[in-house]
N, C-alpha and C positions, 0 to 999 in steps of 0.2 A: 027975471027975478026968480021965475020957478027952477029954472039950469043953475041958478046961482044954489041956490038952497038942498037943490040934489046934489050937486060938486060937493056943500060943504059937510054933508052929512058923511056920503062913500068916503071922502078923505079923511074925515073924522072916525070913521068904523076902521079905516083901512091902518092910521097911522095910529089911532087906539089901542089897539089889539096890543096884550100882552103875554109873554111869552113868561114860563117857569125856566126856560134853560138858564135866567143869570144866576139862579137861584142854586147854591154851593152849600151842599148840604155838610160839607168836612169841615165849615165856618160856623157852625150852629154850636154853641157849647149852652145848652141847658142844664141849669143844674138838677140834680133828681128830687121828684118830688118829695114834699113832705105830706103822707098819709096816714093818717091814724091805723096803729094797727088792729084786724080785723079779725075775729075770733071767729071758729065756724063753730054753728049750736050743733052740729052732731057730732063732729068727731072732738068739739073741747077741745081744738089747736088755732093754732095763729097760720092760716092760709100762706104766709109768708114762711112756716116751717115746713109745708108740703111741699113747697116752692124749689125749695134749699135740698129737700130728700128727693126731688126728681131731679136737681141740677147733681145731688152725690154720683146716682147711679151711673152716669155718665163717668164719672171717675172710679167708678169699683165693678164697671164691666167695660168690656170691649165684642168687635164686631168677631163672629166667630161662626161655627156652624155646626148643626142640632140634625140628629135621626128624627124626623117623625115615623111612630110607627103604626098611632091610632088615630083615627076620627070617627066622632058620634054628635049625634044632635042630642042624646040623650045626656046628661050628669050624671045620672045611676051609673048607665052601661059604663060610660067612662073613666067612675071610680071605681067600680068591678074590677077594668081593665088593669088600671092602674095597682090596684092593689098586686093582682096576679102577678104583670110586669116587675113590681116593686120586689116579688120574692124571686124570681126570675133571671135577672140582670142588676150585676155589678155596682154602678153608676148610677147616676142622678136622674131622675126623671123628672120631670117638669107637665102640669096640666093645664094648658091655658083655653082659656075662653076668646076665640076673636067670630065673633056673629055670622051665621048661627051654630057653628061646628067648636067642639069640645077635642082637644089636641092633644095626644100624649106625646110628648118628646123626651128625645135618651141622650145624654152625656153635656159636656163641654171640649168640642174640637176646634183648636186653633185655624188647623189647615182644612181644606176639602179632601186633601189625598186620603189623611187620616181619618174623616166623617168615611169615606167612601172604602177605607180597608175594615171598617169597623162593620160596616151595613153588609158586606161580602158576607162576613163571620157572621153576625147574624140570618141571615139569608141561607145559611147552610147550618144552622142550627135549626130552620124551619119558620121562621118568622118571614111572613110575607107582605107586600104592600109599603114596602119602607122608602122614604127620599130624605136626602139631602136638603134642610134647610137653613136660610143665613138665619144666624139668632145672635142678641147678645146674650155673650156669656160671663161667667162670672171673671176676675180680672185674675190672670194670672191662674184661672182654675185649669188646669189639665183633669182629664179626662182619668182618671186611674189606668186605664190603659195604655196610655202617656207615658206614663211613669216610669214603668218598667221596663 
């Protein structure tokens, strides 16, 4: 009786057992939900229009590549820099924050040949420390030096 009852439990576990693979996720058609929309108390927007302005970005830039030419832990030194930079050079700079380094970057270039002819020129005007970074850049921004 005891063989019996062990038999029928393992074959019960064994033939039990179920699997996700029948499970075909390209068959699921839920419709989207219905959610009240949600205002945020600080910026006084519907979270669903921050949503939509991070989905734009993706359509009003593309993948492209940036000089950095500075880094600081500080925001003073940084805006210092920037300001200097800004009377300086041509083009666009850009100052981002990624933790815990404050980053000056220069231009919008499509290719790397042209990030990497531009940093030459710089590098012999006397600026030192400078690399080649992927950034997105604005869509369709050439770089003024581009241009010409």
């Amino acid at each position: 009786m005891m063989q019996f009852i062990f038999i029928f439990i393992v074959t019960g576990i064994l033939f039990g057992q179920d699997s996700l693979y029948w499970f075909d996720m390209s068959q699921v058609r839920d419709p989207i939900p219905k959610t009240p929309k949600v205002l945020d108390k600080i910026f006084g927007t519907s979270q669903l229009d921050v949503l939509d302005s991070i989905k734009n970005v993706r359509f009003t830039t593309q993948d492209g590549f940036r000089l950095q030419v500075f880094e600081s832990s500080s925001a003073e030194e940084a805006n210092r820099i920037l300001r200097k930079f800004g009377r300086a050079l041509p083009d666009s700079l850009y100052l981002a924050f990624e933790a815990p380094l404050y980053k000056i970057r220069y231009g919008n270039f499509v290719t790397k040949n042209h990030a990497d002819a531009i940093k030459e020129t710089l590098v012999k005007k006397g600026y030192k420390n400078i690399w080649i970074v992927r950034s997105r850049i604005k869509q369709g921004g050439l770089s003024k030096d581009q241009k010409d």
